[in-house]
C-alpha positions as CSV (number, residue, x, y, z in Angstrom):
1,X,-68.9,2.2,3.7
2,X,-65.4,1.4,2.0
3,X,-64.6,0.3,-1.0
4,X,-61.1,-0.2,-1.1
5,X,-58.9,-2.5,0.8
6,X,-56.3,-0.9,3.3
7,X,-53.7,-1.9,1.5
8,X,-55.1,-0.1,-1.5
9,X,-56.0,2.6,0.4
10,X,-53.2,3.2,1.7
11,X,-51.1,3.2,-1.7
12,X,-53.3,5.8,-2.7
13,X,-52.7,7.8,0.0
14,X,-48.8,7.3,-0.5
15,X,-48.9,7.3,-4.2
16,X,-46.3,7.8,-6.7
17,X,-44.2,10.9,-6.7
18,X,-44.0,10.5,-10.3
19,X,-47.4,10.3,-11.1
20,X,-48.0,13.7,-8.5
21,X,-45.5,16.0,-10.5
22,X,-46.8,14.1,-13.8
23,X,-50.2,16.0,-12.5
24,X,-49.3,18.5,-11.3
25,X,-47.3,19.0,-14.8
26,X,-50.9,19.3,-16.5
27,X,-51.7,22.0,-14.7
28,X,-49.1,23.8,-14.9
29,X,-49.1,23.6,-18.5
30,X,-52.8,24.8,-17.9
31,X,-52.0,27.9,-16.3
32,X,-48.5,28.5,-18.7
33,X,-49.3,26.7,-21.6
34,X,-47.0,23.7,-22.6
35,X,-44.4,25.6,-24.6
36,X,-43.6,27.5,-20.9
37,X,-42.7,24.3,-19.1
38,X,-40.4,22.3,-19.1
39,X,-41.3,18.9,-17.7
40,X,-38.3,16.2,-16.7
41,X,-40.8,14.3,-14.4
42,X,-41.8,10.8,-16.5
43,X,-40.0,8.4,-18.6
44,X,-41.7,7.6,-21.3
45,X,-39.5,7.5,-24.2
46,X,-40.2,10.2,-26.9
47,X,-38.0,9.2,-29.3
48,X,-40.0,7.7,-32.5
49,X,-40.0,3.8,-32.5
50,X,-37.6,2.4,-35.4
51,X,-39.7,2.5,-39.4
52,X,-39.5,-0.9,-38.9
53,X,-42.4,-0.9,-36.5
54,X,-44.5,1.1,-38.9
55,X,-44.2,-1.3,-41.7
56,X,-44.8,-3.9,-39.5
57,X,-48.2,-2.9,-38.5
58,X,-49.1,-2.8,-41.6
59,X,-48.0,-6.6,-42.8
60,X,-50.2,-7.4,-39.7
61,X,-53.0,-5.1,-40.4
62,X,-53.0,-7.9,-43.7
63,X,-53.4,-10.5,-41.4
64,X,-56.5,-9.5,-39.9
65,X,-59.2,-11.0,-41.6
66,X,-57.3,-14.8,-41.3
67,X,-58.8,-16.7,-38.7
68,X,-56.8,-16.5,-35.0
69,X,-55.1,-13.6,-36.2
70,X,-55.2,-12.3,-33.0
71,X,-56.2,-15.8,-30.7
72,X,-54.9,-16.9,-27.8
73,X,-51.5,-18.7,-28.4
74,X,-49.6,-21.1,-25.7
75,X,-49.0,-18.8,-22.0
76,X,-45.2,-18.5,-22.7
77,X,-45.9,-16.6,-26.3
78,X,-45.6,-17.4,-29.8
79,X,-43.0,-20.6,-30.5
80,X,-41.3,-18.8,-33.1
81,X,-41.1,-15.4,-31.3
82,X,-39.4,-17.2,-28.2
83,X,-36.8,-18.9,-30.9
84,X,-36.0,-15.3,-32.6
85,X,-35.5,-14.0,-28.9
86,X,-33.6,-16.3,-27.8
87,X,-31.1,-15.7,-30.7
88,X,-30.9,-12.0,-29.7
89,X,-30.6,-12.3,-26.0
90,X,-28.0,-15.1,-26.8
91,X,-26.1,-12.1,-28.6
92,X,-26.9,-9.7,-25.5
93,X,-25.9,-12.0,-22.9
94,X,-23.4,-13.7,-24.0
95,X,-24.4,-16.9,-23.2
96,X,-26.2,-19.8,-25.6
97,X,-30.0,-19.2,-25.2
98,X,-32.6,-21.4,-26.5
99,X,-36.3,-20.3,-27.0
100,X,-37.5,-22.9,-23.7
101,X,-35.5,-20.8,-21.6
102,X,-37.9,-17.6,-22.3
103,X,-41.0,-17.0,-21.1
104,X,-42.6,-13.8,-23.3
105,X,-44.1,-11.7,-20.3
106,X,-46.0,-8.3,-20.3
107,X,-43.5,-6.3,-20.1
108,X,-40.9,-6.1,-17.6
109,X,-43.3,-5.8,-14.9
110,X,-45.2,-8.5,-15.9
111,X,-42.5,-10.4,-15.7
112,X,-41.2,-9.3,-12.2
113,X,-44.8,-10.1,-11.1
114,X,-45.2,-13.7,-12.8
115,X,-41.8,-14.5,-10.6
116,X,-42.9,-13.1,-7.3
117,X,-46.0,-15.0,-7.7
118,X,-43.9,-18.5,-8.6
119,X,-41.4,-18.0,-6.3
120,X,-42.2,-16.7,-2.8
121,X,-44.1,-17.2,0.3
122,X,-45.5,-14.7,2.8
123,X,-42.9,-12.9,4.7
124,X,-40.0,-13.8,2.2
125,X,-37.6,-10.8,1.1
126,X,-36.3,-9.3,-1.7
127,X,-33.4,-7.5,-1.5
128,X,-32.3,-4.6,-3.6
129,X,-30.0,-1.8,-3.6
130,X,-31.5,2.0,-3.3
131,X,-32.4,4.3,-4.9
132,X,-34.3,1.8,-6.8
133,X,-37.9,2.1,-8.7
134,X,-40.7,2.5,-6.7
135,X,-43.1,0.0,-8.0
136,X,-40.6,-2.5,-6.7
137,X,-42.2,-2.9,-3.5
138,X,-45.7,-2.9,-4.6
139,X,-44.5,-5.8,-6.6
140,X,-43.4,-7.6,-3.3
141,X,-46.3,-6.7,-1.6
142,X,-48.6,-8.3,-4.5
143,X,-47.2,-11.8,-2.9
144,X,-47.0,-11.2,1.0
145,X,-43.0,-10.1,0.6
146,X,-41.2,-8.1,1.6
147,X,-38.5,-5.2,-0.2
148,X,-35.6,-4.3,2.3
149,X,-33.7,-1.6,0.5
150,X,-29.9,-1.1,1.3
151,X,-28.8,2.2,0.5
152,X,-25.8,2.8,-2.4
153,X,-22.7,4.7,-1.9
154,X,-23.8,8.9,-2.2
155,X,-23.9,10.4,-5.4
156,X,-22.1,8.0,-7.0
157,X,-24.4,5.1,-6.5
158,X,-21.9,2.2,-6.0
159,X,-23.5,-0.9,-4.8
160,X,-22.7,-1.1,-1.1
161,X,-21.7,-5.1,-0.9
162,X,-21.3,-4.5,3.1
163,X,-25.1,-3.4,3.0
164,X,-26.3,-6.3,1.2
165,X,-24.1,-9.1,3.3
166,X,-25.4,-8.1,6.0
167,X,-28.9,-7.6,5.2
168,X,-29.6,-11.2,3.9
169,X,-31.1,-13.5,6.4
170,X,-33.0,-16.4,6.0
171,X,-35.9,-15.2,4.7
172,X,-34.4,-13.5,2.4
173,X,-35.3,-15.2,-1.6
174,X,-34.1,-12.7,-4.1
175,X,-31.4,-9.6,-4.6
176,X,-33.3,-7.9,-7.4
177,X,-30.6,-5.2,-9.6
178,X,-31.3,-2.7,-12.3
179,X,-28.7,-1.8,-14.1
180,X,-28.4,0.6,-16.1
181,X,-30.3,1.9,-13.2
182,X,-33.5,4.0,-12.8
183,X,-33.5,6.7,-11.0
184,X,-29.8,7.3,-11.6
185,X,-28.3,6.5,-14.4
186,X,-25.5,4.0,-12.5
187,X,-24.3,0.7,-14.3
188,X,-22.9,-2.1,-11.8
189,X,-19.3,-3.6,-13.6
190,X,-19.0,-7.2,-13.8
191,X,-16.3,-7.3,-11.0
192,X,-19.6,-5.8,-9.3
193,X,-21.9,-8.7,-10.4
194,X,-19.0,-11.3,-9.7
195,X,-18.8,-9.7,-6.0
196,X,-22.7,-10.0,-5.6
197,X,-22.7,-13.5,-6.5
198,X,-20.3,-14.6,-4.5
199,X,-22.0,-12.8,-1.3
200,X,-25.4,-14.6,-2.2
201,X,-23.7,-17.6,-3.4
202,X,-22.2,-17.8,0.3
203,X,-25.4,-17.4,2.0
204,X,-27.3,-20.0,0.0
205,X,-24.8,-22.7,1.5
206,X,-27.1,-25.1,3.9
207,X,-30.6,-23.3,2.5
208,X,-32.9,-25.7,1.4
209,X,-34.6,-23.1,-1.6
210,X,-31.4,-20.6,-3.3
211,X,-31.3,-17.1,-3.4
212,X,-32.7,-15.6,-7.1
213,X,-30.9,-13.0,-8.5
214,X,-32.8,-11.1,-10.9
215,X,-31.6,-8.3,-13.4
216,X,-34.4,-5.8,-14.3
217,X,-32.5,-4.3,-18.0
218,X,-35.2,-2.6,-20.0
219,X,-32.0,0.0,-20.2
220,X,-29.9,-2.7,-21.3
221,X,-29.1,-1.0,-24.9
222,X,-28.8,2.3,-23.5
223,X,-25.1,3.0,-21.8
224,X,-23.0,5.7,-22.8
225,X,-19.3,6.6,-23.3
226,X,-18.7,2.7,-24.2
227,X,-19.3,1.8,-20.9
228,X,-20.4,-2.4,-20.7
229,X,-23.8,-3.7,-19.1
230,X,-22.3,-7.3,-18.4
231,X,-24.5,-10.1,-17.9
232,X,-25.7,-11.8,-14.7
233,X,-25.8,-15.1,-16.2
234,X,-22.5,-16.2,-16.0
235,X,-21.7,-15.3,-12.8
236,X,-24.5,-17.3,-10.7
237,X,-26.7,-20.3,-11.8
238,X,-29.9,-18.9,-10.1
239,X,-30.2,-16.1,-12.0
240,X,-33.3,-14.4,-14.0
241,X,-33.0,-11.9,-16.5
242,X,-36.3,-9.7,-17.0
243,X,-36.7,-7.0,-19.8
244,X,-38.8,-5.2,-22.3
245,X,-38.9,-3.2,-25.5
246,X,-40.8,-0.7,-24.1
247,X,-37.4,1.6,-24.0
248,X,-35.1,0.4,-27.3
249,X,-38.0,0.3,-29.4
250,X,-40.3,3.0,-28.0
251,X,-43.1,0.6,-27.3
252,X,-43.6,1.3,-23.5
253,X,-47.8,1.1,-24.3
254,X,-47.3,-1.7,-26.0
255,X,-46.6,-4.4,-22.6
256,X,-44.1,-6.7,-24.3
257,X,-41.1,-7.9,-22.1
258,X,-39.7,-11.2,-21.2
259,X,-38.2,-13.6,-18.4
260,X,-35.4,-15.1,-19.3
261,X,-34.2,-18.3,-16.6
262,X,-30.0,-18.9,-16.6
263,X,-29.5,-21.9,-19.2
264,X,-27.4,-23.5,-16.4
265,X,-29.6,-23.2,-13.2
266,X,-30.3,-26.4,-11.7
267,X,-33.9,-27.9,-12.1
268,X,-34.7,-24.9,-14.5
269,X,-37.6,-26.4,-16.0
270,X,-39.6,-26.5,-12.7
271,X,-39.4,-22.9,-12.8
272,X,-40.0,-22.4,-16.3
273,X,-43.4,-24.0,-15.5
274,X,-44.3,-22.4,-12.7
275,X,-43.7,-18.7,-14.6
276,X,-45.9,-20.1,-17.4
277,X,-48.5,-20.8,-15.0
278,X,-48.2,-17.8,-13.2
279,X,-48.2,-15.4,-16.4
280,X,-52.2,-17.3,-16.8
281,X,-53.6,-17.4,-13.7
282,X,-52.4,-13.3,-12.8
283,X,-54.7,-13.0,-15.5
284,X,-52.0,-11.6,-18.2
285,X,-52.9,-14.9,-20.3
286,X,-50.4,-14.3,-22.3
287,X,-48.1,-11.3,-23.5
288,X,-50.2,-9.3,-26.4
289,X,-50.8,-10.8,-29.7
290,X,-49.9,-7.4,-32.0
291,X,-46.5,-6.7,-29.6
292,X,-45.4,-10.3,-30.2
293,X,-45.3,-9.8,-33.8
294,X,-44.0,-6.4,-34.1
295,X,-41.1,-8.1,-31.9
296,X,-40.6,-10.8,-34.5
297,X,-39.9,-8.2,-37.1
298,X,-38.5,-5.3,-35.2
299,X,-35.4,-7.5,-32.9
300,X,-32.3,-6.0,-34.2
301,X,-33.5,-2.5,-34.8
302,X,-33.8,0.1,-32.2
303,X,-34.1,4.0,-31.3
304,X,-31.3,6.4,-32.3
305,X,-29.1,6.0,-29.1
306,X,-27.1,9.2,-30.4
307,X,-30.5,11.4,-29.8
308,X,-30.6,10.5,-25.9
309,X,-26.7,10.9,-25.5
310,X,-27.0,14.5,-27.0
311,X,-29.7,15.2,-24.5
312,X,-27.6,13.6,-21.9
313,X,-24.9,16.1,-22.6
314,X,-27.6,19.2,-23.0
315,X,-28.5,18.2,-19.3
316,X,-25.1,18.0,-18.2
317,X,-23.7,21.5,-19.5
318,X,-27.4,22.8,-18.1
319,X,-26.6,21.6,-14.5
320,X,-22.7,22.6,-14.5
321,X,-23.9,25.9,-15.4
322,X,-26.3,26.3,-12.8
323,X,-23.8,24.9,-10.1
324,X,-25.4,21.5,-9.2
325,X,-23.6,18.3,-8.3
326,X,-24.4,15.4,-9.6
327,X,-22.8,12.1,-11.0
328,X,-23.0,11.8,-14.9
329,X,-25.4,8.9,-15.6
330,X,-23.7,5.8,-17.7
331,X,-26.9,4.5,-18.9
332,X,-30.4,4.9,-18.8
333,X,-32.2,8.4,-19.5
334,X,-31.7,10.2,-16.1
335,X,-30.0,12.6,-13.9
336,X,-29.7,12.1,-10.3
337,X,-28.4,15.4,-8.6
338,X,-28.4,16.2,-4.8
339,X,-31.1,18.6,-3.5
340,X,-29.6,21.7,-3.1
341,X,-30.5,22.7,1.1
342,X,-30.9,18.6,1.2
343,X,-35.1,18.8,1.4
344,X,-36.0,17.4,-1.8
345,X,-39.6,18.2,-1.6
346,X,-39.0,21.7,-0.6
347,X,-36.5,22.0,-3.7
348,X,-38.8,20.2,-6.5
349,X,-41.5,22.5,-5.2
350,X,-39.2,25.5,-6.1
351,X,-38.5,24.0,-9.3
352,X,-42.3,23.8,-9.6
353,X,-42.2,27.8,-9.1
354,X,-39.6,28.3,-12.0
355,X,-42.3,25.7,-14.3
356,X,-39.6,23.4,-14.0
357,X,-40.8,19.3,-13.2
358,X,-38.7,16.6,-11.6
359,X,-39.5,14.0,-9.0
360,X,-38.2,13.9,-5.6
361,X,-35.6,11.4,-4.4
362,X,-37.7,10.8,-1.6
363,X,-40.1,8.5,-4.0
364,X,-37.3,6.5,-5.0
365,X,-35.5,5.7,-1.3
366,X,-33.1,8.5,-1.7
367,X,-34.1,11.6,0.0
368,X,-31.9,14.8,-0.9
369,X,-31.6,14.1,-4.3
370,X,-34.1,14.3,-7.3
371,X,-34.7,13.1,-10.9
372,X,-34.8,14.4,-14.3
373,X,-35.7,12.1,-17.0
374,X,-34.2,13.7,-20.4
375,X,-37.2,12.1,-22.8
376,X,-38.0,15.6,-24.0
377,X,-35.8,17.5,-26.8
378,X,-33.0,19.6,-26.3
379,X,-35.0,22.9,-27.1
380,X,-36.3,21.8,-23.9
381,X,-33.3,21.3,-21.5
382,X,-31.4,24.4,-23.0
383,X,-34.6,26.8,-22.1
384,X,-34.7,25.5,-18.3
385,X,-31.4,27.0,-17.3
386,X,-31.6,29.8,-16.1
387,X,-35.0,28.3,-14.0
388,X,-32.7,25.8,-12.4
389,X,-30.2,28.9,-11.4
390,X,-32.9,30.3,-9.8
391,X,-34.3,27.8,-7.9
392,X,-31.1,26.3,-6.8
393,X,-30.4,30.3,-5.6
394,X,-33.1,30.2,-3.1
395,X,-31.4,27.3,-1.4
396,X,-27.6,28.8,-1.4
């Protein structure tokens, strides 16, 4: 008898590459001990969150014995959270935010999800540029849609406008970017953005429901080199902006994120609603109680960007040594080099051989390239050198 659905079933049987090299990463550190390997496979950020958090807790931890401390509170999140938000993604953006245009999500994904649901039918499309994150099209799939990837320019990862043109039909309902971009590090310029909307912009003419375009930032504050993450919001009035803390304030565990619908879309509040309703009935209620206040008190602070861009630079002097090619990341805390013999299973399983972890570019729509997160310390990235040399030797 089965339990599962085929669907399910079948995600099993295709699961993550990320979560394979995360396990196969404990046993390796089984059979070497943890010190002996050196694991690039998952992003989750290492870095401490900010003191503020800490302190924060503990004002909260007062709270506790006051009645509805920790109750349920309206499905779009705290009023005065949304208010202190919208201040700081006003500052982010660059456009005039007001709480009612935020809808407090659980995290990112929750966010993403709470859309999908609103938003599509069966068989609708969402569009997005590749390599991309691979939950993405579990996301779609959720709701009955669809993800059609269009791949980016090689190794530098520029979005391909031709791709996307000519991939939008009319099912298509959203072009969903990431930028600074996971797996690889890529940040799209605002002549990029302006490009995009004007593509999408040319396609919704005569459509009875508009194309979204949605911005996944949870990397937002993370860009090196004084490189810009513009906003989507100016550019096209059916835009959505989705986000977390889970990266800038080290609270991935936590689940706290947001929607944020463009100020200037038309009929904005219909949406609003429908996100609202959608965040209750997916059965995320509402975004957690204890995340919503540490946000309160911790907006404005963040992780010591200057620890990941050391570690960015680590990486980079450990892969020019050992002869790889790559394009240096702008943002985001990841490498995305090419395979070295172009089979980027065979070459993370060689890695594997040298107690080295990284995911294939095969789980994120690239094959021939692989990932390496740089959430560990540098102790960590020096000592994997001369493994790397050796593995990419066996491919020369």
């Amino acid at each position: 008898m089965k339990l599962l659905s085929s669907q399910v079933d079948g995600y099993i049987e295709s699961s993550s590459w990320i979560r394979k090299m995360f396990e196969a990463g404990i046993e390796l550190k089984k059979k070497y001990g943890e010190e002996n390997v050196c694991d690039f496979s998952l992003g989750n950020p290492d870095v401490p969150a900010p003191a503020v958090v800490g302190e924060a807790l503990r004002e909260i931890a007062e709270t506790a014995d006051q009645p509805f401390s920790f109750g349920y509170m309206p499905n779009f999140g705290y009023p005065d959270v949304r208010e202190k938000l919208a201040v700081k993604v006003s500052e982010e953006q660059g456009v005039k935010v007001e709480g009612a245009d935020l809808v407090i999500t659980c995290g990112a994904a929750g966010a993403i999800n709470a859309l999908y649901r609103t938003v599509l039918e069966p068989g609708e499309e969402i569009i997005c540029p590749a390599p991309y994150f691979v939950e993405y099209g579990f996301y779609a799939q959720n709701y009955g849609g669809v993800l059609k990837t269009v791949p980016s320019k090689p190794l530098t990862f520029e979005m391909n406008f031709k791709g996307i043109d000519e991939a939008i039909n009319e099912n298509t309902r959203v072009i969903l970017i990431n930028s600074p971009n996971n797996p690889t590090g890529a940040v799209y310029s605002e002549e990029d953005i302006k490009k995009l909307a004007g593509i999408i912009r040319k396609h919704n003419e005569g459509r009875e429901r508009p194309i979204f375009l949605v911005a996944d930032e949870p990397y937002r504050f993370l860009a090196f080199d004084d490189v810009e993450v513009p906003s989507i919001l100016p550019h096209y009035e059916y835009s959505v902006v989705v986000s977390s803390f889970s990266k800038n304030l080290s609270l991935a565990g936590e689940r706290i994120g947001y929607a944020l619908i463009n100020p200037d879309m038309p009929r904005k509040a219909e949406l609003i609603a429908g996100l609202v309703l959608a965040n209750r009935i997916l059965g995320f209620v509402n975004a957690p109680a204890v995340g919503q206040k540490l946000l309160a008190r911790a907006l404005g602070s963040g992780v010591d960007k200057n620890i990941y861009l050391e570690r960015r630079n680590a990486m980079a002097e450990v892969l020019d040594n050992a002869g790889y090619n790559y394009t240096m990341p702008k943002g985001a805390f990841y490498f995305f080099p090419e395979a070295p013999g172009g089979d980027d299973v065979k070459f993370c399983a060689a890695l594997q051989e040298e107690r080295i972890l990284a995911v294939p570019g095969s789980g994120f729509g690239a094959p021939g390239y692989f990932r390496l997160t740089f959430c560990v310390g540098t102790d960590v990235i020096k000592r994997s050198e001369e493994g790397f040399k050796k593995a990419r030797a066996r491919f020369k």
